[in-house]
C-alpha positions in Angstrom: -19.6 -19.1 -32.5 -16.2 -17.7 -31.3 -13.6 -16.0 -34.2 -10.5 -18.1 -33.5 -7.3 -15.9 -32.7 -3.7 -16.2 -32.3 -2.5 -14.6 -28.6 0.8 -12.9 -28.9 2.6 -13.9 -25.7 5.6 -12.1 -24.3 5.5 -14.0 -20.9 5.4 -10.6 -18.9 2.1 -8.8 -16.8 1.1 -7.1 -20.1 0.1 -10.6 -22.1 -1.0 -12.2 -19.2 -3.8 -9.1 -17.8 -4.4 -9.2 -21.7 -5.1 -12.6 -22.1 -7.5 -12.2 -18.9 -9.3 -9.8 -20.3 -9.6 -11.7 -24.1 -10.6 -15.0 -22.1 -13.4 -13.2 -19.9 -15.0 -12.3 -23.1 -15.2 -15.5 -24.4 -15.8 -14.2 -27.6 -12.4 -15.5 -29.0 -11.0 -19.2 -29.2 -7.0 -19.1 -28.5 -5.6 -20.9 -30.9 -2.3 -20.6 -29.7 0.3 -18.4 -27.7 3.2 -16.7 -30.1 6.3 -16.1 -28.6 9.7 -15.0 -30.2 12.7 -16.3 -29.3 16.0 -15.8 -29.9 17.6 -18.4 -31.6 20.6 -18.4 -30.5 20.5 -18.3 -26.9 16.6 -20.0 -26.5 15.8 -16.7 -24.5 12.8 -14.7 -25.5 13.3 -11.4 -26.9 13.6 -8.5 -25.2 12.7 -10.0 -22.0 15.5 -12.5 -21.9 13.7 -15.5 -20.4 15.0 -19.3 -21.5 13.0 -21.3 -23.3 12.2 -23.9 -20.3 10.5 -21.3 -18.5 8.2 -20.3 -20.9 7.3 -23.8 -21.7 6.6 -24.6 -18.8 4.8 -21.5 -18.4 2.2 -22.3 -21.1 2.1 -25.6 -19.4 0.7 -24.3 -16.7 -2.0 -21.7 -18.6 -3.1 -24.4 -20.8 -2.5 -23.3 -23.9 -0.6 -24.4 -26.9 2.9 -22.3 -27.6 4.3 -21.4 -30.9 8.3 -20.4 -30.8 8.9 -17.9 -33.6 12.8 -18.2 -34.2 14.7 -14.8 -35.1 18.2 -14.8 -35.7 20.6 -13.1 -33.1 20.1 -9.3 -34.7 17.9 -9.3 -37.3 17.5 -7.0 -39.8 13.5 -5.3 -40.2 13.4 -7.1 -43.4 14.4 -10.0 -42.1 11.8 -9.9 -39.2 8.8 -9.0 -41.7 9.8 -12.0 -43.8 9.8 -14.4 -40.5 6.4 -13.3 -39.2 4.6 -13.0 -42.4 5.7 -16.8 -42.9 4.7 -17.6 -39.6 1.3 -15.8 -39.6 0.1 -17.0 -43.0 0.8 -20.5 -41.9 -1.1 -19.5 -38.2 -3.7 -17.8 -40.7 -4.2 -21.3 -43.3 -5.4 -23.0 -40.1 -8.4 -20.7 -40.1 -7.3 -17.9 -37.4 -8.4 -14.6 -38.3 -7.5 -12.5 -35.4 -4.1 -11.3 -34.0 -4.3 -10.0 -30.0 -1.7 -8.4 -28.6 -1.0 -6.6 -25.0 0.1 -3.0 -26.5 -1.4 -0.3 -24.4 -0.3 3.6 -26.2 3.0 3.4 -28.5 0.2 4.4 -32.0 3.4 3.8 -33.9 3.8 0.2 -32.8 0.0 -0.2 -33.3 0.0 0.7 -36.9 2.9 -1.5 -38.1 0.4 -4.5 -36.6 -2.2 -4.1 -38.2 -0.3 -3.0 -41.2 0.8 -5.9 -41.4 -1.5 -8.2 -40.6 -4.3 -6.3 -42.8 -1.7 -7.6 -45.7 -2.3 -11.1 -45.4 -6.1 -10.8 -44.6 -6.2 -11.0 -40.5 -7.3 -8.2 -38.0 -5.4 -6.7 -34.9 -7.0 -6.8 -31.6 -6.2 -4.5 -28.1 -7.8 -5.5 -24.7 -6.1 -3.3 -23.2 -5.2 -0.1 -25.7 -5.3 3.3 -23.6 -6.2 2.0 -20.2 -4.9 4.3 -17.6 -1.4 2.5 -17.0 -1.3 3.3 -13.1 -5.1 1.3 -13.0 -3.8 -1.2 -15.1 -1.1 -2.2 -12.9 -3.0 -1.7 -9.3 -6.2 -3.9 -11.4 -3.4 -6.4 -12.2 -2.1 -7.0 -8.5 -5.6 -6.8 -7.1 -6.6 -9.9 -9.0 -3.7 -11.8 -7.8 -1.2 -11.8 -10.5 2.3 -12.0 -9.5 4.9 -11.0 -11.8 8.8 -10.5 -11.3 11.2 -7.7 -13.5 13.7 -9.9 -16.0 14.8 -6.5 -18.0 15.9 -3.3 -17.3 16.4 -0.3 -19.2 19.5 1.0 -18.0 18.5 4.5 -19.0 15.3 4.8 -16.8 15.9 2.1 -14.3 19.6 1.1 -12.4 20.4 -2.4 -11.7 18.9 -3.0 -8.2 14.8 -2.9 -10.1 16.2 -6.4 -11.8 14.6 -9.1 -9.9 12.4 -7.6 -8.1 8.5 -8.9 -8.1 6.4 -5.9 -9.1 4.3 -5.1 -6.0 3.0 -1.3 -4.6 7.0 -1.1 -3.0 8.2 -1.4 -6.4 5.7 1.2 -8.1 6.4 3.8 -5.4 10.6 3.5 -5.9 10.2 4.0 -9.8 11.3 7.3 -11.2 8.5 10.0 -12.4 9.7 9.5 -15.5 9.1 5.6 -15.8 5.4 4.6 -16.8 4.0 1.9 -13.8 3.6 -0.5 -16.8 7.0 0.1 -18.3 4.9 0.1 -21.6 8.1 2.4 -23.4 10.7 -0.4 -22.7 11.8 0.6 -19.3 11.5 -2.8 -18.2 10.2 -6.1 -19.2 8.7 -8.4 -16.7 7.6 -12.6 -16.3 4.9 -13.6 -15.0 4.1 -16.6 -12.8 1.2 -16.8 -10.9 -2.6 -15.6 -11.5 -6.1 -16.2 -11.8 -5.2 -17.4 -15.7 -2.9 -20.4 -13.9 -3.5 -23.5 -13.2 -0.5 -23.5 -10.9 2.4 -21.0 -10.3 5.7 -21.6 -12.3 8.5 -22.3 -10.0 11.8 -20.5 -10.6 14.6 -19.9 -9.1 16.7 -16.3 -9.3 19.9 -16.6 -11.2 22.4 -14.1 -11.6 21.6 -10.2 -13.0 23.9 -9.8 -15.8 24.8 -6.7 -18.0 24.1 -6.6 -21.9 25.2 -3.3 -23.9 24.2 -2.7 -27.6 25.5 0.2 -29.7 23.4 3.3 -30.5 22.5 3.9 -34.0 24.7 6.9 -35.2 23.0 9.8 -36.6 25.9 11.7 -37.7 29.4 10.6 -38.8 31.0 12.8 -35.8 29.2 11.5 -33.2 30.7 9.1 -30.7 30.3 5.6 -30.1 27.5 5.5 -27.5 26.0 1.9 -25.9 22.2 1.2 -25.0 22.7 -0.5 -21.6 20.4 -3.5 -19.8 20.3 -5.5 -17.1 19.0 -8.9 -17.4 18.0 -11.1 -14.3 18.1 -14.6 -15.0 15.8 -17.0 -13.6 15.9 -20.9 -13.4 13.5 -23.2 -13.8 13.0 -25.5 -10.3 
């Protein structure tokens, strides 16, 4: 008998080689997909995609979505009290498993099963410490096709937004930049694969810049702004 399990579902190459992987197994029944979303502006977090897309991107996998609403900035606590609501419901329905498409950040992988081992549920990886340079060539060789929403203006400059992840785009990213941008150089949407029962059709919008402030450290330093690029992309 499969363990039932909750998916969690950024949209992007990561969740979808993940979810691959979890439904080759067939050892766990999906439940559902989780996605957070910005309540404000309906776009996912982080990755900045609207709401219609990614409903009609679980349309096309299959699989029921849940939208986890977060308020425009919110505070840790804040977050923590949102998702343990929203898992212990999840959890009542008899799910018993969390999977998510982390591949190395340990730090990351410790506050999930932190907190999931509080309320009784258990964390799994498909794809924890793959080689990310495998993971990305696997990914394209099965036929996924996946296009860059977010980017870290740090690693990446504005011309990687909207592109569709292909070997052009791995060869033009800097040393420094992991091939699965798995330390938030870029985020990433995903709309075709061997998981769909039909590609999601979009249309690209415009790439807009977002800036957020740098936590201070120390009273004398100066005001300093994390900067991103988002490509918008509209539904067809």
């Amino acid at each position: 008998m499969k363990s039932k399990a909750l998916f969690n579902w950024s949209s992007g190459k990561d969740s979808a080689f993940a979810l691959y992987k979890i439904l080759r197994e067939e050892k766990y029944d999906i439940s559902a997909l989780l996605t957070s979303i910005n309540k404000e502006f309906q776009r996912i977090s982080m990755h900045g995609v609207h709401v219609s897309l990614l409903e009609k991107q679980t349309e096309n996998l299959g699989i029921p979505l849940i939208k986890m609403e977060l308020p425009k900035e919110p505070s840790m606590e804040e977050y923590r009290q949102i998702m343990t609501k929203t898992m212990t419901g999840i959890q009542a329905k008899g799910v018993t498993y969390s999977i998510f498409g982390d591949i190395f950040l340990e730090d990351l992988r410790k506050y999930r099963e932190d907190q999931l081992n509080a309320i009784g549920m258990k964390a799994v990886f498909p794809l924890w410490k793959h080689n990310t340079s495998e993971l990305i060539h696997e990914f394209l060789d099965l036929g996924f096709k996946t296009i860059v929403t977010c980017v870290n203006g740090s690693y990446l400059d504005k011309s990687f937004a909207g592109r569709i992840i292909d070997q052009k785009f791995i060869d033009d990213l800097p040393e420094n930049v992991d091939p699965c941008g798995e330390n938030g150089e870029f985020h990433t949407f995903t709309f075709d694969g061997p998981i769909f029962k039909k590609p999601v059709q979009f249309e690209i919008g415009e790439t807009v810049k977002k800036t957020y402030p740098k936590p201070k450290t120390t009273s004398e330093e100066q005001d300093e702004e994390y900067v991103f690029w988002f490509c918008d992309l509209l539904l067809r």
